[in-house]
C-alpha positions as CSV (number, residue, x, y, z in Angstrom):
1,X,22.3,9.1,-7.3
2,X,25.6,8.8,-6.4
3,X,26.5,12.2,-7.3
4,X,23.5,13.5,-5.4
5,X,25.4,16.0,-3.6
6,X,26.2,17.4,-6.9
7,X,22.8,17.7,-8.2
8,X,21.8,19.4,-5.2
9,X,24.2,22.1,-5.6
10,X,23.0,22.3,-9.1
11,X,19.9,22.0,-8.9
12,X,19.4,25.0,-6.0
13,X,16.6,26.4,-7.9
14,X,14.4,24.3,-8.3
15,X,11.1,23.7,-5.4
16,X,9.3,20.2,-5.4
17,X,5.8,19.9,-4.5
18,X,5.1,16.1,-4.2
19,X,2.2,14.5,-2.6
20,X,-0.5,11.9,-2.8
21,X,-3.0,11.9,-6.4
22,X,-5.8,14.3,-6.4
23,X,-3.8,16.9,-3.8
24,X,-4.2,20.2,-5.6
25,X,-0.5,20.1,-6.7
26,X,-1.0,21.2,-10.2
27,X,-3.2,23.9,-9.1
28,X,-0.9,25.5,-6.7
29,X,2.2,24.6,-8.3
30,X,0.5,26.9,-11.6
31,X,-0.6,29.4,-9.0
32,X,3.2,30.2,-7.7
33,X,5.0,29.8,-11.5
34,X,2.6,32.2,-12.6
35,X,3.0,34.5,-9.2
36,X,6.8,34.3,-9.1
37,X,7.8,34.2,-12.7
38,X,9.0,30.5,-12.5
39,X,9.3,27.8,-15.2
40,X,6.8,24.8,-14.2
41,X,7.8,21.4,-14.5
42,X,4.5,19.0,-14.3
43,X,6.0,15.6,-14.1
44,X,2.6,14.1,-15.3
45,X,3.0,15.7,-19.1
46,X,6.6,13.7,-18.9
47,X,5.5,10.3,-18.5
48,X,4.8,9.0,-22.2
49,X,8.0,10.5,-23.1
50,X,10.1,9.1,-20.0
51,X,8.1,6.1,-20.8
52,X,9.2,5.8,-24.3
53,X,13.1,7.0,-22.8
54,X,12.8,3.6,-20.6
55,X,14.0,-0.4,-21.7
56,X,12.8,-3.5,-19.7
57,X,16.3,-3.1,-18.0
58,X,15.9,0.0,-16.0
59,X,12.2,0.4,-15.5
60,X,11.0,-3.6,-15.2
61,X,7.8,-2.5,-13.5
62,X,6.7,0.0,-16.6
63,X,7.0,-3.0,-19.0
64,X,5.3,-5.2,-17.2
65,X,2.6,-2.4,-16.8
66,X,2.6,-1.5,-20.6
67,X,2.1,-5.1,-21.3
68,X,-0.7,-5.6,-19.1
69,X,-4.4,-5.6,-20.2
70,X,-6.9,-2.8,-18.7
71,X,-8.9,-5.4,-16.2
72,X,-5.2,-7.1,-15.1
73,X,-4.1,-3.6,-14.5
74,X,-7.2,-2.1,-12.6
75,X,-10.0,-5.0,-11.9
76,X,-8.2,-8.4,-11.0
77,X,-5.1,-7.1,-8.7
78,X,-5.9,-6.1,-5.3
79,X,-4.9,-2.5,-4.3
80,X,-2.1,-3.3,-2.3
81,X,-0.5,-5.2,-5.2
82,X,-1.0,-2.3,-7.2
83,X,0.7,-0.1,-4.8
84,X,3.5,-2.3,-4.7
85,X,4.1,-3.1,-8.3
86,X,3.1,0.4,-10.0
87,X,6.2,1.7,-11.7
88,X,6.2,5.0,-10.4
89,X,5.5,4.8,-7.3
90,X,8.8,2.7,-7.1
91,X,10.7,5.4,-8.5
92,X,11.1,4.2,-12.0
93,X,11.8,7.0,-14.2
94,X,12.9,9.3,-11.7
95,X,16.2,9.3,-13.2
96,X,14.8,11.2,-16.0
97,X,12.9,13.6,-14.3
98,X,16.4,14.9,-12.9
99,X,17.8,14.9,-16.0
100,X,15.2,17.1,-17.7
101,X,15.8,19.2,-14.7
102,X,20.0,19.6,-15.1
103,X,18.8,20.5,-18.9
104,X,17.0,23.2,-18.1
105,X,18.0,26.8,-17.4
106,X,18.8,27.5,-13.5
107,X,17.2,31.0,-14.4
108,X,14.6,31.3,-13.4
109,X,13.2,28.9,-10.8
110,X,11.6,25.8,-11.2
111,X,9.1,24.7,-9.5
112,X,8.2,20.7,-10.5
113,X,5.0,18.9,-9.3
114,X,3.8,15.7,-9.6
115,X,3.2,12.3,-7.5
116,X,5.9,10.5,-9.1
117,X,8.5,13.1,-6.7
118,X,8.7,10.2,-3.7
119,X,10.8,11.6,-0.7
120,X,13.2,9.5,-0.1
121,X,14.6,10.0,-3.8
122,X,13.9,14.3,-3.4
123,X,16.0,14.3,-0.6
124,X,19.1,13.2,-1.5
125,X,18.5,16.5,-4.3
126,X,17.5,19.5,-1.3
127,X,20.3,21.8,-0.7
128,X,17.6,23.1,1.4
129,X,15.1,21.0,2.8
130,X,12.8,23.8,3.0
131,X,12.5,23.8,-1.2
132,X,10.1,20.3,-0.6
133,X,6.9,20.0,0.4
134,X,4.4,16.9,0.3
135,X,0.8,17.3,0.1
136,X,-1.4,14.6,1.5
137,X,-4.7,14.9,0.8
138,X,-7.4,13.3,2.7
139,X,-9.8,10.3,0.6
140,X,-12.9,12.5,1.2
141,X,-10.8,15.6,-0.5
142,X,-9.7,13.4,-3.6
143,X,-12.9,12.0,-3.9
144,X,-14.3,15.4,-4.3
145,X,-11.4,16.6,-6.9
146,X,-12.2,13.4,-8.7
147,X,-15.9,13.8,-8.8
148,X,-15.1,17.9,-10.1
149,X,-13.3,16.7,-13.1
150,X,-14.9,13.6,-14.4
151,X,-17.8,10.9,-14.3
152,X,-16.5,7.8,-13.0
153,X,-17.1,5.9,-16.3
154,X,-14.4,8.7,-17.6
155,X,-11.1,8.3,-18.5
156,X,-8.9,4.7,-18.2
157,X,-11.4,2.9,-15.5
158,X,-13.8,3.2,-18.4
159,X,-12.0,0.8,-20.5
160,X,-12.3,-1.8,-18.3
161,X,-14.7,-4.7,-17.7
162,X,-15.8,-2.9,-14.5
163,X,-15.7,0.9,-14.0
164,X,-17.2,0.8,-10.5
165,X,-14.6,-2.1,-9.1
166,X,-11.1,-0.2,-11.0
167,X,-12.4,3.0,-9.9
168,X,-12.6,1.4,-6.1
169,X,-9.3,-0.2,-6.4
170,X,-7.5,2.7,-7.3
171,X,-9.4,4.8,-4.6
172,X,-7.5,2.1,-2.3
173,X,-4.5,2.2,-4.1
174,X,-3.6,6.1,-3.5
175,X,-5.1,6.2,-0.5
176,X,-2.2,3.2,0.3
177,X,0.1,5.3,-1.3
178,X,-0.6,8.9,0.4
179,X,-0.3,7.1,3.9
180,X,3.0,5.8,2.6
181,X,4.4,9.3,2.0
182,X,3.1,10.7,5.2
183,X,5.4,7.7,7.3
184,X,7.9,8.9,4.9
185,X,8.1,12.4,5.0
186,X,8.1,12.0,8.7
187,X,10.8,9.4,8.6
188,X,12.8,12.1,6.8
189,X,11.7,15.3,8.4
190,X,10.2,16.5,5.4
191,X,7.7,19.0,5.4
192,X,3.8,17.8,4.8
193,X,0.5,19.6,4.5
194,X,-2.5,17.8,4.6
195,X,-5.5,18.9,1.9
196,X,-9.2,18.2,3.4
197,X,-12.1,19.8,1.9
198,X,-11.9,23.1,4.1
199,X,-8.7,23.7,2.5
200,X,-9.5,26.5,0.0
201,X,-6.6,27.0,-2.4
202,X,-5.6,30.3,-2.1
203,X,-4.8,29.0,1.3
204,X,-2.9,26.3,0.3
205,X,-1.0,28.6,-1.7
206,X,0.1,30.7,1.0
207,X,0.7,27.6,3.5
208,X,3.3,26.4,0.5
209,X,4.9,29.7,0.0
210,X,5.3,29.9,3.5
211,X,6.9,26.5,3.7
212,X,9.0,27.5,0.6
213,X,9.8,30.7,2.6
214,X,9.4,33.0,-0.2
């Protein structure tokens, strides 16, 4: 990051949408790639390979994560441990993620998505700091997203001893974690949107174009 000013330069093209799980980010970020002709860069579909990129050195949280079992990972820790210890959400692997974006062509656009795009590392990046936005969804919105996609019982919480308890904890968890972006997106001036269940997307869409000023 010491070369941030640098990167920025280079990395002129590219718009971040970052914000809290279960935010809509995907959908929107889909919605302008396919409506501008950009490339989209989902930062979820890079985690097993930044994952695999990453030693116990540089990414100490991930390890300690990969070596975890499912109920120490989602049942036994308390939210707010979670928060604090999740690889991620401390920035690990974000490295990478700028990498992959230097590799890429800066024609045309970018626009990259995902939670794991935390503020105060995006900043240092923004030639412009209109190119970032940050959605922050409210928990009755996520919940709803959530419900849309999957049965609780789906996915990872349904490995673990307790479906109903992991699935709560990680409720907590991003919920933790989306009021953590809004102090610091405000901390930083960084543009936010909130996302509550009157938000329809093509709204949204619009709202983030606007904020992009396209």
């Amino acid at each position: 990051m010491a070369d941030a000013a640098e990167f920025a330069d280079r990395l002129r093209h590219v718009y971040w949408i970052g914000g809290g799980p279960g935010a809509g980010k995907s959908t929107v970020a889909r919605r302008l790639a396919d409506r501008y002709g950009w490339r989209l860069y989902a930062t979820d579909d890079a985690m097993a390979d930044h994952a695999r990129r990453s030693t116990p050195e540089d990414a100490p949280f991930l390890h300690r994560f990969m070596a975890m079992g499912m109920d120490e990972r989602w049942v036994d820790r308390t939210p707010a441990t979670m928060l604090d210890t999740f690889h991620w959400f401390r920035g690990e692997g974000f490295g990478l993620i700028v990498d992959d974006l230097l590799r890429l062509p800066r024609e045309p656009c970018v626009v990259v998505e995902g939670f794991r795009l935390l503020p105060r590392l995006v900043r240092p990046l923004l030639a412009a700091p209109e190119h970032a936005v940050w959605l922050l969804p409210t928990p009755e919105f996520r919940e709803a997203a959530l419900r849309s996609r999957a049965l609780p019982s789906d996915g990872f919480v349904g490995k673990t001893s307790d479906p109903a308890r992991a699935a709560h904890n990680l409720a907590v968890r991003d919920r933790l974690f989306t009021e953590h972006l809004r102090e610091e997106t405000q901390r930083l001036h960084l543009q936010a949107l909130q996302v509550d269940s009157a938000t329809a997307e093509d709204a949204l869409t619009e709202s983030i174009a606007a904020a992009f000023r396209l």
